[in-house]
C-alpha positions as CSV (number, residue, x, y, z in Angstrom):
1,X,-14.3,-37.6,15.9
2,X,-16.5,-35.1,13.6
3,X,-18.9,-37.9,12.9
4,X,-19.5,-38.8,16.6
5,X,-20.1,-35.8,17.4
6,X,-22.8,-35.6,15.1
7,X,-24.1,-39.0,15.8
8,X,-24.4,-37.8,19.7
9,X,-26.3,-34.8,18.5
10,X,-28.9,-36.3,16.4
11,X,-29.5,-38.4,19.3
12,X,-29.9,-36.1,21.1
13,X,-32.4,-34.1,19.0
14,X,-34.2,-37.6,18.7
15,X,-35.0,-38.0,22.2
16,X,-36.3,-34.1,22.5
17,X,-38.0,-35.1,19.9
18,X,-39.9,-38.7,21.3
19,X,-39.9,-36.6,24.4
20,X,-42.2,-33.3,22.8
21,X,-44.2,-35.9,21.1
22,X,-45.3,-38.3,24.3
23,X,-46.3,-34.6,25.8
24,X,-48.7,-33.1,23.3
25,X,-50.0,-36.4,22.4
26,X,-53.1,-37.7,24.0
27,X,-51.8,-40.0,27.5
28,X,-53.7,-41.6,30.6
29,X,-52.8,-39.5,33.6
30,X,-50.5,-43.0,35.0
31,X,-48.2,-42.3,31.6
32,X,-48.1,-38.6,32.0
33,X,-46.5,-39.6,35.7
34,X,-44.2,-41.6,34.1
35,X,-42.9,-39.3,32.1
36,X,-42.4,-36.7,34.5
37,X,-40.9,-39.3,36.9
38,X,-38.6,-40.4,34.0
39,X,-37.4,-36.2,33.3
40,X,-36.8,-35.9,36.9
41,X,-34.5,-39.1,36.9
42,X,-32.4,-38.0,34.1
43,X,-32.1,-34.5,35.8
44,X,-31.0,-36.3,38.3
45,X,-28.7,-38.4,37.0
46,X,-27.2,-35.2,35.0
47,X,-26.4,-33.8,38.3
48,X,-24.4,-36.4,39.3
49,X,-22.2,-36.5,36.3
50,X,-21.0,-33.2,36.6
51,X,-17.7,-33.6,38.0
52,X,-17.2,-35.4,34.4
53,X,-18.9,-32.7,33.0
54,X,-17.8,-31.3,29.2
55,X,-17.7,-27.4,31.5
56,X,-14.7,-29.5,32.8
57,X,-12.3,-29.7,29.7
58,X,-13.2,-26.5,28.2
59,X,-13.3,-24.6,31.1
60,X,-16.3,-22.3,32.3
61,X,-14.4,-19.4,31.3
62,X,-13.4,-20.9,27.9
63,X,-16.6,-22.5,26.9
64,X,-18.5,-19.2,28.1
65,X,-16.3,-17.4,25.6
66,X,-16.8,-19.6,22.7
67,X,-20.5,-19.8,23.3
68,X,-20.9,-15.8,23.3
69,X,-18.9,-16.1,20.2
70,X,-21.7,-18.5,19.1
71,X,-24.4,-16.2,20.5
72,X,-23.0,-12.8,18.8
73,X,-23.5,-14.7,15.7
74,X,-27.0,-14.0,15.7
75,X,-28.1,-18.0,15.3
76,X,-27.2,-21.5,15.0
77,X,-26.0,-22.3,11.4
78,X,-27.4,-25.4,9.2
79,X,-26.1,-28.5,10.3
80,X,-23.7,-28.9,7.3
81,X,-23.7,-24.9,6.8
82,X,-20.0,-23.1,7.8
83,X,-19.9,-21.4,11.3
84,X,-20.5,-17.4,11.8
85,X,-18.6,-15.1,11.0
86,X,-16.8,-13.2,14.2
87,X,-15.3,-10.0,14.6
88,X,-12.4,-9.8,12.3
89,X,-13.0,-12.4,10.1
90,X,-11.5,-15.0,12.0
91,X,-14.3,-17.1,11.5
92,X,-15.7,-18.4,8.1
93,X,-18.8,-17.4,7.1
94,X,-22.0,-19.4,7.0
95,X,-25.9,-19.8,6.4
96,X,-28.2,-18.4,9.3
97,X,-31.9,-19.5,10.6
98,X,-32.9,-16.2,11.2
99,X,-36.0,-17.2,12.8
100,X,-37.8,-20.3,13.6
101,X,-38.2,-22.1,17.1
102,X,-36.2,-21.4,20.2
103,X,-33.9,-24.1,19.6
104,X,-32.9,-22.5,16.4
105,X,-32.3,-19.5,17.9
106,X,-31.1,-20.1,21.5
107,X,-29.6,-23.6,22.0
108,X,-28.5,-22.6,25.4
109,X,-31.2,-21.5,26.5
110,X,-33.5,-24.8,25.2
111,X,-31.1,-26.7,27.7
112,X,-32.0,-24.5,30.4
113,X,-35.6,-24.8,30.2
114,X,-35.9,-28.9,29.7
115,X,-33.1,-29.2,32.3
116,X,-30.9,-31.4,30.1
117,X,-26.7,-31.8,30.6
118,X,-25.4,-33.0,27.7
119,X,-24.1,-36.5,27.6
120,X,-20.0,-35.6,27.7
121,X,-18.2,-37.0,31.1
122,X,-14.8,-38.1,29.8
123,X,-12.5,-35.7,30.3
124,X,-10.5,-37.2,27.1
125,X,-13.5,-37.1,24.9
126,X,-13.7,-33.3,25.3
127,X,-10.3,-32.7,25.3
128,X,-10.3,-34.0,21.7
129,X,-13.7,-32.7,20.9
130,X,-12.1,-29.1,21.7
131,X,-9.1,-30.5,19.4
132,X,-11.4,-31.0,16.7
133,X,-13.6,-27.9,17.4
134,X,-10.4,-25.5,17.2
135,X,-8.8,-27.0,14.4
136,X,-8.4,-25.3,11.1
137,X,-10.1,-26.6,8.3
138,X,-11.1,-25.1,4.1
139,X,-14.2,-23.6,5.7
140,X,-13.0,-21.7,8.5
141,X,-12.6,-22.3,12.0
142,X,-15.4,-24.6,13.2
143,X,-16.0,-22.9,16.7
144,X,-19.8,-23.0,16.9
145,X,-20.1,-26.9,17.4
146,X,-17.9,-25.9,20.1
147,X,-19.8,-23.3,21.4
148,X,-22.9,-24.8,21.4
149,X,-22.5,-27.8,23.5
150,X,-19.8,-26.0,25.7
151,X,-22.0,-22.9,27.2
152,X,-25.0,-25.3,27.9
153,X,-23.4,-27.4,29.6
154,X,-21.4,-24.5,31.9
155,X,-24.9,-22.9,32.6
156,X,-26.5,-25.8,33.6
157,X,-24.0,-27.1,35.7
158,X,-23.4,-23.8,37.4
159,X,-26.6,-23.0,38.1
160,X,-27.3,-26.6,39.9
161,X,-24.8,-26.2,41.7
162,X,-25.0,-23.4,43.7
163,X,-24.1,-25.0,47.1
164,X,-20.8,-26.2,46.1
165,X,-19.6,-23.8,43.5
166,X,-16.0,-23.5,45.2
167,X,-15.2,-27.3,43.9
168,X,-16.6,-26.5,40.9
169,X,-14.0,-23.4,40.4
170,X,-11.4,-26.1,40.9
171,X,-12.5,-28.3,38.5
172,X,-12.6,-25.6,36.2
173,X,-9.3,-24.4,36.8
174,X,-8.0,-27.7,36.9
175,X,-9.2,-28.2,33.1
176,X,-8.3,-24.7,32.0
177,X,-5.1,-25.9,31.8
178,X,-5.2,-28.6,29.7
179,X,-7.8,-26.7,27.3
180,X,-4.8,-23.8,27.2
181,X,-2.2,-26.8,25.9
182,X,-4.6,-27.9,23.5
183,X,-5.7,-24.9,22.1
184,X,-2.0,-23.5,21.7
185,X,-0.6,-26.9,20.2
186,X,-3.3,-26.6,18.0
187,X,-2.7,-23.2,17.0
188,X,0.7,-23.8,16.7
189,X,0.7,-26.3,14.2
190,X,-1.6,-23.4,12.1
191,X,1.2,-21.1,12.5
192,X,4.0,-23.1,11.5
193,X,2.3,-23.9,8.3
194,X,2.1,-20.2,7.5
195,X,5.2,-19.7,8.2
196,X,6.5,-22.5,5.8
197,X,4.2,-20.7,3.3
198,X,6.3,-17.3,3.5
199,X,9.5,-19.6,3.1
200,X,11.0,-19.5,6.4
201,X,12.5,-22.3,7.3
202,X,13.7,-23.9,10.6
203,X,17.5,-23.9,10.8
204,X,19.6,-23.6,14.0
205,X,22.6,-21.0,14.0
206,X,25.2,-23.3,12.7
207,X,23.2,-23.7,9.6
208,X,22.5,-20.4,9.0
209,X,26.4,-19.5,9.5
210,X,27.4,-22.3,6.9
211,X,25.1,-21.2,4.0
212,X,27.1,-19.5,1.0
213,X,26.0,-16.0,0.5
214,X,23.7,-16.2,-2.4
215,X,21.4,-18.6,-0.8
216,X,21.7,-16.1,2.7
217,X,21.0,-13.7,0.6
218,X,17.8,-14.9,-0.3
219,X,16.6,-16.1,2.8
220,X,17.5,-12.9,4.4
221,X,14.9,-11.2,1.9
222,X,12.0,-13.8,2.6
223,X,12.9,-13.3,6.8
224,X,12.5,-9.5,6.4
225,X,8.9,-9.8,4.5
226,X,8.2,-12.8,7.1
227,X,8.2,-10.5,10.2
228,X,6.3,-8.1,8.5
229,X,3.4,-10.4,7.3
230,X,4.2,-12.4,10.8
231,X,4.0,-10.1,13.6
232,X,1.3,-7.2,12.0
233,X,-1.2,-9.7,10.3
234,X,-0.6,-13.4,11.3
235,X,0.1,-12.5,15.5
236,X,-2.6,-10.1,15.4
237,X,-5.0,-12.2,13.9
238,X,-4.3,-15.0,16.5
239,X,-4.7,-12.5,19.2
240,X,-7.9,-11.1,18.1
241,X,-8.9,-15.2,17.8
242,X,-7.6,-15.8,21.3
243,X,-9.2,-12.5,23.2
244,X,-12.8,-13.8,21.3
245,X,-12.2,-17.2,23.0
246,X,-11.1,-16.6,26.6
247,X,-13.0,-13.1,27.0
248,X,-13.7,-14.0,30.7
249,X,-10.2,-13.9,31.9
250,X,-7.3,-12.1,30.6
251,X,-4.8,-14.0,32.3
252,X,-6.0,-17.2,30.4
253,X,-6.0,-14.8,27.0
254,X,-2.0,-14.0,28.0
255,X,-1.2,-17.6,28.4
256,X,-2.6,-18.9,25.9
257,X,-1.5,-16.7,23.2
258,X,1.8,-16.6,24.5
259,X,2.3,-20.0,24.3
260,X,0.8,-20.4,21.1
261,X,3.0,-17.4,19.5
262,X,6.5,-17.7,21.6
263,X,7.4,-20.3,19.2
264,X,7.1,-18.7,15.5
265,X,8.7,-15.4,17.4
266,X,11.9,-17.3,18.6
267,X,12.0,-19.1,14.9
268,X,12.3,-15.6,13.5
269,X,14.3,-14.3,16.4
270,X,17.2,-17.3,16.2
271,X,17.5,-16.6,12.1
272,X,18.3,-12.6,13.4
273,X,20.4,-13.5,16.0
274,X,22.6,-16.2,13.6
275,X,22.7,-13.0,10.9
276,X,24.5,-11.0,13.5
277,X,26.8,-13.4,15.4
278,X,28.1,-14.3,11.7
279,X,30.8,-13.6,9.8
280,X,31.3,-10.1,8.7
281,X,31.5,-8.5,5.0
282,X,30.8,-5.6,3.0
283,X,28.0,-7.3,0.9
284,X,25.6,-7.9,3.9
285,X,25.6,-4.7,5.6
286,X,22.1,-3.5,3.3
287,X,20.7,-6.8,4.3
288,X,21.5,-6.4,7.9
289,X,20.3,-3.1,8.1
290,X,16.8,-4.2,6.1
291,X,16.6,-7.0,9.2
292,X,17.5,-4.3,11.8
293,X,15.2,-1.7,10.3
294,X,11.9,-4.2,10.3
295,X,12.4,-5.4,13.4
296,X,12.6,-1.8,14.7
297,X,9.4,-1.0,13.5
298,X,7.8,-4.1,14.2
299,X,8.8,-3.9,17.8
300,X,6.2,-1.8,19.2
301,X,3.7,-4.6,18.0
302,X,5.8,-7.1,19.5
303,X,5.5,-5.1,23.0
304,X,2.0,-4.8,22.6
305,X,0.9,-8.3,21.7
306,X,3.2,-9.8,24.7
307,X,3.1,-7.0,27.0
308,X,2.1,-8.9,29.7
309,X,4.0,-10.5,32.9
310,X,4.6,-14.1,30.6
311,X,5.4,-12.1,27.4
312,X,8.4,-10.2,28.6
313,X,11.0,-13.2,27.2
314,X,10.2,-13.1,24.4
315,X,9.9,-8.5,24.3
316,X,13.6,-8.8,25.8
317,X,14.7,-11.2,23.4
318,X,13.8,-9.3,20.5
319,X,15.2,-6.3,21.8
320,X,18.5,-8.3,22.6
321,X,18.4,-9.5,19.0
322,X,17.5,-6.0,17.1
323,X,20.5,-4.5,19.0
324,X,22.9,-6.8,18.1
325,X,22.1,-6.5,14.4
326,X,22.6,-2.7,15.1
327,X,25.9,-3.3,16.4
328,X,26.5,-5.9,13.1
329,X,25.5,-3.3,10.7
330,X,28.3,-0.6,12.6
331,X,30.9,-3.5,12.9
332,X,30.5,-4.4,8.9
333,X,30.2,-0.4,8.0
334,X,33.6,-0.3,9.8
335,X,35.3,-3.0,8.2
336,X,34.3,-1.6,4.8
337,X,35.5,1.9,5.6
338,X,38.7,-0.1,7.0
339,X,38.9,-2.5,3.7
340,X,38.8,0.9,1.9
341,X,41.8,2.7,3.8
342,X,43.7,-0.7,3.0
343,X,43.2,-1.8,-0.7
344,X,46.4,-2.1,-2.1
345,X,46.2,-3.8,-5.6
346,X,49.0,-3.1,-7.4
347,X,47.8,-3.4,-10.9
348,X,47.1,-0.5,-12.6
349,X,44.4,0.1,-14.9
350,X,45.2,0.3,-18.4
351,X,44.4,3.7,-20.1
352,X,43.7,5.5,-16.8
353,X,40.2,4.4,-16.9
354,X,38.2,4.8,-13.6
355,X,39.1,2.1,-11.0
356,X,36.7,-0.9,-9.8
357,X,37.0,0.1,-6.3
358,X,35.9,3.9,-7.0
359,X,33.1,1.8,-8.3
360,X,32.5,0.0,-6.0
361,X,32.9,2.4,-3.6
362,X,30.6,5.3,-4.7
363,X,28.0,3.0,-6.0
364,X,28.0,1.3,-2.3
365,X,28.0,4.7,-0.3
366,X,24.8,5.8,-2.7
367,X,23.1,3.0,-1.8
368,X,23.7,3.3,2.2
369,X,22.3,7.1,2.1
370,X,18.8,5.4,1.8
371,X,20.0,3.7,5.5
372,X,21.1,7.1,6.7
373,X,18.2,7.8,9.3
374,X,19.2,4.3,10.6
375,X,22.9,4.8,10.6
376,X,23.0,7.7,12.0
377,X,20.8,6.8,15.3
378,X,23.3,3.2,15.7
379,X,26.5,5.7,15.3
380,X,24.7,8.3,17.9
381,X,23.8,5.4,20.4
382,X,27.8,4.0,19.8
383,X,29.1,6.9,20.3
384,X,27.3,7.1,23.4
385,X,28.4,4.1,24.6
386,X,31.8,4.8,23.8
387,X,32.3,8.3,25.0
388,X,34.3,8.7,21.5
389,X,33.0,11.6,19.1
390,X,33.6,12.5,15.2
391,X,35.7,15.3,14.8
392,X,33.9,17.6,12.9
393,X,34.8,19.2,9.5
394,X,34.9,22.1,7.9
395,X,33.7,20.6,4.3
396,X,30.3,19.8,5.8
397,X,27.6,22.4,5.6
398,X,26.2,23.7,9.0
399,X,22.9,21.9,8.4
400,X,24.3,18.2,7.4
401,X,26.7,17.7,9.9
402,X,25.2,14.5,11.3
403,X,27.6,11.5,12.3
404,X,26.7,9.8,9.3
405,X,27.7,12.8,6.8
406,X,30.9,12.7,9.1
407,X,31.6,9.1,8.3
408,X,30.6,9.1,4.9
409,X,33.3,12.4,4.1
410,X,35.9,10.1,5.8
411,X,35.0,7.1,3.8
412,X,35.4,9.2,0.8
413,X,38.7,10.8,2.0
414,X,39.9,7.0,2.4
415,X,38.8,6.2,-1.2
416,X,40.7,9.6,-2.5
417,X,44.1,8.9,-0.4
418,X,44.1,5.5,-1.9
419,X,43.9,6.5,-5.3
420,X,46.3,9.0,-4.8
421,X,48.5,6.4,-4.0
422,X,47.8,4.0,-7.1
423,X,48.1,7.2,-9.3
424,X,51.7,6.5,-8.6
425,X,51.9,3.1,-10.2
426,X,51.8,5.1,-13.7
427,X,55.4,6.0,-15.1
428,X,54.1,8.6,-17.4
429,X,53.3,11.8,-15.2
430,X,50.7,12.9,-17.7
431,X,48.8,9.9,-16.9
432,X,48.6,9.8,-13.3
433,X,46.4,13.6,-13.5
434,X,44.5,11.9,-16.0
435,X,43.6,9.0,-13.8
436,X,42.8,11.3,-10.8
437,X,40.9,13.6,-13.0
438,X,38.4,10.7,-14.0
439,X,38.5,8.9,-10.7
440,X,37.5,12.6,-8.9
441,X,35.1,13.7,-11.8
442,X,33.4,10.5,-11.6
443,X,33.1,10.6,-7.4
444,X,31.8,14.6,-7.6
445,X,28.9,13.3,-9.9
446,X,28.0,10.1,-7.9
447,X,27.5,12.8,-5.0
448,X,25.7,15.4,-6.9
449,X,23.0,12.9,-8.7
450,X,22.0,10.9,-5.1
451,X,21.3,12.5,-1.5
452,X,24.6,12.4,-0.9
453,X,25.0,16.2,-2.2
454,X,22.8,17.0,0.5
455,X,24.7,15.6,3.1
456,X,28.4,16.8,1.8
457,X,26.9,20.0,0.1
458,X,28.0,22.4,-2.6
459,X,31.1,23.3,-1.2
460,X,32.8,20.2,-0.9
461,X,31.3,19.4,-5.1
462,X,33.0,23.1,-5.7
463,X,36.1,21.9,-3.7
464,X,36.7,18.7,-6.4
465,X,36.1,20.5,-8.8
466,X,38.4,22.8,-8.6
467,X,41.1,20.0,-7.7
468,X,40.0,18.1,-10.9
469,X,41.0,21.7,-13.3
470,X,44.3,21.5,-11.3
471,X,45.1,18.0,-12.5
472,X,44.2,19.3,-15.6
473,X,46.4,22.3,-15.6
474,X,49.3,19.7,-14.0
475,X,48.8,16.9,-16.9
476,X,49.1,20.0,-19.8
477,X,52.2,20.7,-18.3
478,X,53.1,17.1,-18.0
479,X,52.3,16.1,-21.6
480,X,52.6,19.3,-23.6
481,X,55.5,21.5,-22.5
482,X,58.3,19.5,-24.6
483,X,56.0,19.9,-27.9
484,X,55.4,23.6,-27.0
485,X,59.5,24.0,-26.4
486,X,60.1,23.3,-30.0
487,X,58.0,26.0,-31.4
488,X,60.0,28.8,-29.5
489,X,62.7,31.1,-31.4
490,X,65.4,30.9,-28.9
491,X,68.2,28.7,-30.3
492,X,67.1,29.4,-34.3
493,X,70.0,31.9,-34.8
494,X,69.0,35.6,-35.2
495,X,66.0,37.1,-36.5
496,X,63.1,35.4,-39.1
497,X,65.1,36.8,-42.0
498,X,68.2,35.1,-41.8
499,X,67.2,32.3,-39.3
500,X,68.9,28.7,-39.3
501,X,67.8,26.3,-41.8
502,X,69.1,23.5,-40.2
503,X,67.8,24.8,-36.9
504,X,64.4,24.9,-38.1
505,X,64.9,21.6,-39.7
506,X,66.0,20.5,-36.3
507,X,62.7,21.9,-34.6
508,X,60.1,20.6,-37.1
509,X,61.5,16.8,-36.7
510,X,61.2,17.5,-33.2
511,X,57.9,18.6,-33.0
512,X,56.7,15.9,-35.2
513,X,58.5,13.2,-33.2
514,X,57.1,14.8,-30.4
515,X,53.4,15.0,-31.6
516,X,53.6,11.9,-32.9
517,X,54.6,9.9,-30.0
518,X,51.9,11.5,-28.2
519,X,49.3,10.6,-30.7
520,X,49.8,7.0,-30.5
521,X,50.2,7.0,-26.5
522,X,47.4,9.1,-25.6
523,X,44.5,8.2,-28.8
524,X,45.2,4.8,-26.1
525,X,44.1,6.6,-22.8
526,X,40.4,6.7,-21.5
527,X,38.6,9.8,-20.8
528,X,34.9,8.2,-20.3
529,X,33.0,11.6,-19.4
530,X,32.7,13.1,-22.7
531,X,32.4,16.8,-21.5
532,X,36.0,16.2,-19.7
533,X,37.3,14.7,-22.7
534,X,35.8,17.6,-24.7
535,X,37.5,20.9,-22.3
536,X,40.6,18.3,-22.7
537,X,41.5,18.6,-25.9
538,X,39.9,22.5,-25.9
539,X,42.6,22.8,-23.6
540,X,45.2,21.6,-25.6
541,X,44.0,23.4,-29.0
542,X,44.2,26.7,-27.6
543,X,48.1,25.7,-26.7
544,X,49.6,24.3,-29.4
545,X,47.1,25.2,-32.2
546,X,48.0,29.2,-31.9
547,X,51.8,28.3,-31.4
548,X,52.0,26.0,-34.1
549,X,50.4,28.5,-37.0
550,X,52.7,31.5,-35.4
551,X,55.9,29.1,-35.6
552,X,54.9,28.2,-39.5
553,X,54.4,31.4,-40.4
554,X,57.5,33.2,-39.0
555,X,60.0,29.6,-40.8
556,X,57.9,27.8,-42.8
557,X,58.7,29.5,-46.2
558,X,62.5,29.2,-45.2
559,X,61.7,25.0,-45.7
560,X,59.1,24.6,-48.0
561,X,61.2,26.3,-51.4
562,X,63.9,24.0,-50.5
563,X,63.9,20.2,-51.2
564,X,62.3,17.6,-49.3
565,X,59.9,20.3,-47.4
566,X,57.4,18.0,-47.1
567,X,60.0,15.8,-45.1
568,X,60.0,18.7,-42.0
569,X,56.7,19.9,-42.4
570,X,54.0,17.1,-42.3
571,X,51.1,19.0,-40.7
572,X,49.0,22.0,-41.2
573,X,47.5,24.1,-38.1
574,X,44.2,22.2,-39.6
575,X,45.6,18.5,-39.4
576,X,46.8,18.6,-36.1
577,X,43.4,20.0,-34.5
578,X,42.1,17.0,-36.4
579,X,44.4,14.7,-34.9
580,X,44.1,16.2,-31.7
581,X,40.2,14.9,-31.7
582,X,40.9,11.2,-31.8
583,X,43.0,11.3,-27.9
584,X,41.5,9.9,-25.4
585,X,39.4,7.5,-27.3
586,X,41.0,4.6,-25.7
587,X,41.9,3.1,-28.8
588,X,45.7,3.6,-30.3
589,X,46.1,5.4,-33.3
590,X,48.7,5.9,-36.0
591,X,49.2,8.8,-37.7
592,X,48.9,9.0,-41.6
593,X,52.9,10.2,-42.7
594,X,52.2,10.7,-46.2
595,X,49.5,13.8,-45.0
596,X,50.6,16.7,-46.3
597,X,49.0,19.6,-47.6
598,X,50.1,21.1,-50.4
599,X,51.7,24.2,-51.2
């Protein structure tokens, strides 16, 4: 088609030519009549064709538009030069006659003075002519071939036909149409591509619902940077394209850019609207809200690009859509906070160690403060809708008591309840404070290293804190009250002079079994924060330690001149604080028997 329509226009140039040259050269006056006789008949003839006329398939206001586009380039580009650039870059640039002869520089115009209508009458020959002209190709968008036959021809069948202009409108409006369908299938096709190019792909919502989640996943990342890139650079482009073209009439600018966008808008809008009809878990509520979020702030584009009378479908559908991934993102936040209240493994973790799901928990909650802004606006509007409100706590500080910060201290509450609950699984009473203590500890840091102190505040971190030196106060009596009982007096028989051999025998193989046995239970348990583990065995020091040196001093020389002393007394003050720094290592550990110090 490209090549005919140069063909036809170095015809044409021919005949201007032959024509130009039987003028100026030297004729009898009976061939100058001839010639004008023969101008007049093909002015004539022109006339006639007009109902045919190219002004027909691209429509006056079209072809006017593309022509000024032409025009505002400032000339007529080299035959095999690119077309002019237009505002925005839309259009490729190219090589420019500055200057020369009024053909270069006004093509329309040259028509008008030799009273020439160019030689296009089927309808079906323009029609793909402005397929060809509009279509996308590696130099740009070749608009001014276009242009250049489509203004001339408006003009000069306008202005010859002044006396019937009201058929004329009819033609025109009878071919705007089709131009409009051309124009936007082309387009189309333009868009699509660039959509395959940002990966999105075209999948109804039965496919999008049967994908496993690492491949949604994915996709769900690539749709998110898609409507970015989609709306605020490829839409606005085409808009800025289609207002250049059909500048006469801004109904036809509507239409046609509706048509020509509603369908990569509805591709993006059907992926969204699959997303939030789906199923429902924990892992997808960040994606959700990263869909939600960009579609909230791409929606004010979206109104103003199809805020027009044919543009509101596809406004309300997008509005439809970003509301019901609002309502996804609540509905999954609930189910977590529910899945939360009702985890019920019963396996519990060896040493004490911090549980996955205050892992999981914590690490999740962190993550969702980054939504809170988000969140909190979908939980104002439900509890709008719902007439239900938060009941407000007394944990919160005055100046973070937002729904979110209310939901979030419940979530938490859920997680603590629940591990209360598995701290229970333990048989050693000891261990339970110590799992709690880590569990807690490891919650009040997750809070004070994120925004998530911000929102609970100080006095809730001071609140845990003080309920994590309680569990430790609670596991020392747990764990160290039967070692301590052994070191008392009462029972020995009378004062330190003439106490009870065999009674202190009694007491030192107590207090070894005792230590002992603790030793190789709790070297076993996990204390992962170090400081914790560190005021731990502080803690237990200052207990025993003191008591153990005043016990040996008081009865230790009543053993140790008799035989087998070393049998009763096995440690030093020195060789139990060394023991005691290997608990809580979360590897067992045996005692060496044969340590003794000597005397």
């Amino acid at each position: 088609m490209a090549a005919t329509i140069e063909e036809e226009d170095k015809l044409d140039l021919g005949r201007r030519s032959a024509i130009a040259k039987a003028s100026s050269s030297t004729t009898t006056p009976t061939a100058a009549i001839a010639i004008r006789r023969r101008r007049r008949r093909r002015r004539s003839a022109g006339r006639r064709r007009e109902g045919d006329s190219a002004v027909g398939v691209g429509a006056g206001v079209v072809v006017a538009a593309v022509g000024r586009v032409a025009e505002r380039g400032g000339g007529v580009p080299r035959r095999r030069g690119r077309a002019p650039e237009a505002d925005g870059g839309l259009v490729g640039r190219g090589r420019y006659r500055g200057s020369g002869s009024r053909r270069d520089r006004d093509p329309a115009g040259d028509v008008e003075a030799r009273g020439r209508v160019p030689p296009y009458s089927d309808s079906e020959h323009c029609a793909a002519r402005c397929r060809s002209a509009l279509r996308l190709d590696p130099e740009g968008f070749s608009l001014l071939r276009f242009a250049r036959w489509g203004n001339r021809g408006l003009r000069e069948l306008w202005r010859g036909n002044r006396g019937n202009r009201g058929l004329l409108s009819r033609e025109r409006a009878k071919y705007e149409k089709e131009c409009c369908q051309v124009y936007s299938s082309v387009r189309r096709d333009v868009i699509d591509e660039c959509l395959s190019i940002l990966g999105v792909e075209k999948l109804s919502i039965e496919e999008v619902q049967r994908i496993e989640w690492r491949s949604l996943d994915d996709k769900m990342k690539k749709w998110v940077q898609s409507v970015k890139v989609g709306v605020r650079v490829l839409l606005v482009g085409e808009k800025r394209l289609c207002d250049h073209l059909f500048e006469d009439s801004e109904l036809i600018q509507e239409v046609c850019f509706v048509e020509t966008a509603k369908g990569c808008v509805m591709q993006l809008l059907n992926f969204g609207e699959a997303v939030a009809i789906g199923r429902r878990s924990s892992e997808k509520l960040f994606r959700i809200l990263d869909m939600y979020d960009v579609l909230a702030n791409v929606f004010p584009d979206l109104e103003e690009l199809f805020g027009g009378e044919s543009g509101k479908a596809v406004c309300s559908e997008a509005r439809g859509v970003m509301d019901r991934l609002g309502l996804a993102a609540i509905g999954t936040f609930v189910e977590f906070e529910n899945a939360v209240q009702g985890e019920a493994s019963r396996k519990p973790i060896q040493g004490g160690d911090i549980h996955p799901l205050t892992r999981y928990v914590m690490n999740y909650v962190k993550l969702l403060v980054d939504y809170s802004d988000s969140l909190n606006a979908l939980l104002e509007n439900s509890v709008d809708e719902s007439g239900d409100s938060q009941r407000d706590d007394g944990d919160l500080p005055a100046e973070c008591k937002s729904l979110f910060a209310q939901r979030l201290l419940s979530l938490i509450k859920s997680l603590e309840s629940n591990l209360e609950e598995k701290s229970r699984m333990y048989e050693d009473g000891a261990m339970q404070y110590v799992f709690l203590m880590n569990n807690i500890l490891y919650i009040v840091q997750k809070v004070k290293d994120s925004e998530l102190g911000k929102l609970l505040g100080d006095q809730w971190v001071r609140k845990r804190r003080g309920q994590i030196r309680q569990y430790s106060t609670s596991y020392l009596r747990a764990s160290w009250t039967k070692v301590l009982s052994c070191l008392k007096d009462e029972g020995i028989g009378g004062s330190t002079s003439n106490a009870s051999k065999v009674a202190l025998k009694e007491r030192f193989k107590n207090f070894n079994a005792c230590f002992e046995e603790i030793y190789r239970i709790q070297t076993a348990w996990k204390v992962p924060d170090a400081q914790l583990r560190e005021e731990l065995r502080i803690s237990i020091s200052e207990k025993v330690i003191p008591a153990y040196r005043s016990f040996m001093g008081r009865f230790g020389n009543h053993l140790e001149s008799g035989r087998h002393a070393g049998k009763y007394i096995k440690y030093t003050p020195d060789d139990l604080e060394n023991y005691l720094s290997d608990l809580f290592e979360g590897t067992p550990g045996v005692l060496n028997l044969t340590r003794r110090k000597s005397t």
